[in-house]
N, C-alpha and C positions, 0 to 999 in steps of 0.2 A: 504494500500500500504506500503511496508515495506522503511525503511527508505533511503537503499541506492539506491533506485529505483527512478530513475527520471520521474516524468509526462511526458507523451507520448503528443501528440499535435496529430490532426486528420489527417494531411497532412504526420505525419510519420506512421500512421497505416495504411494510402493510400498504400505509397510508400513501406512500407513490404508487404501490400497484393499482390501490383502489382509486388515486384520481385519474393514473394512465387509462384505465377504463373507464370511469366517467366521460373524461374527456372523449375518446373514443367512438366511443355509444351516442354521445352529446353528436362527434362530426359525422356518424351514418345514421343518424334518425335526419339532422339536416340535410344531410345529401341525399337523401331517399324522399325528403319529402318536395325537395327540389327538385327532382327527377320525375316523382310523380303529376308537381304543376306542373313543370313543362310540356312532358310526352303530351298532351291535349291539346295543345300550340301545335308540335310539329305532327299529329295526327290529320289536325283540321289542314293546317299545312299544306299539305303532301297530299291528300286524299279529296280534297273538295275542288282547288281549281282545277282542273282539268277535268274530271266529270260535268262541271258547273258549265264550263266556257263549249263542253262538245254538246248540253241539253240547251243554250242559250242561240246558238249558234247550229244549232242542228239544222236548218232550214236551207244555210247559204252554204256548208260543207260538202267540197267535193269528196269521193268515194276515199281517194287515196290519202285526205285528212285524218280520216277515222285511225290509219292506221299509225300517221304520226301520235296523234292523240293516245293512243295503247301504244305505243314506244316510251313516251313521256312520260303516261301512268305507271308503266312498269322500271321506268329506268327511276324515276320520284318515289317508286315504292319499297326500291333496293338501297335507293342510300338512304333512306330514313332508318331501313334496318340494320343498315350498317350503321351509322349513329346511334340509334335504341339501342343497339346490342351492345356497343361501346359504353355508355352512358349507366345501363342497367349493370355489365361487368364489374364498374365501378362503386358504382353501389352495394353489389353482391362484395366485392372485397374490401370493402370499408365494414360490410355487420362483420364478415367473418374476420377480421380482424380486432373489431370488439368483443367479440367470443371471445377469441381466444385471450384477451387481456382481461376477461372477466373470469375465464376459469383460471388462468396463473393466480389471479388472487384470491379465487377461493380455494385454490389445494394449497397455497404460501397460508392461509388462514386458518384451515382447515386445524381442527386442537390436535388431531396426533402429530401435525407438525412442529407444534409448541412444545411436546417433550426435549428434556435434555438431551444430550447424544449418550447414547449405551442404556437408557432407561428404559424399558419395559415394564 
């Protein structure tokens, strides 16, 4: 241990596990519910104008429009999931990552870890 480093005691490496997870859980509830606003944005997004603009416009569309228009659809519908899928990723490894800082301090917590060493 180097010299300007003070010995830690077991009740303070509680208390950092337990805020490392707090804090944790605190940044994947926010990013989850951030994720959640938004995907509604990029669903309407991606999915309304071009259905919108080819029933608006149905009248004066020549034949071979239709099929830009499902080119579009489908090319708007792939990168949205490539984004959602990115964006959800993130999410998904931010809870698990709160997990995992929530059970390191409940087995650090847990009372058989509080015995002495060699006590049974």
């Amino acid at each position: 241990m180097p010299a300007t480093q003070t010995p830690t005691t077991g009740a303070e490496d509680l208390d950092a596990l337990q805020r490392r997870a707090a804090e944790l859980a605190a940044k994947a509830k926010a990013l989850t519910d951030a994720y959640q606003r938004s995907t509604w944005y990029r669903f309407t997004a991606v999915f309304f104008p071009v259905p919108f603009v080819v029933v608006l416009l149905r009248l004066d569309l020549e034949n071979w429009h239709y099929y830009i228009a499902g080119a579009a659809y489908l090319g708007f519908s792939a990168l949205l999931y490539s984004f959602d899928t990115r964006a959800s990723d993130r999410c998904d490894e931010a809870v698990r990552a709160a997990g995992r800082a929530r059970q390191a301090y409940e087995l650090a917590s847990h009372p058989s870890r509080r015995l002495a060493p060699g006590a049974r």
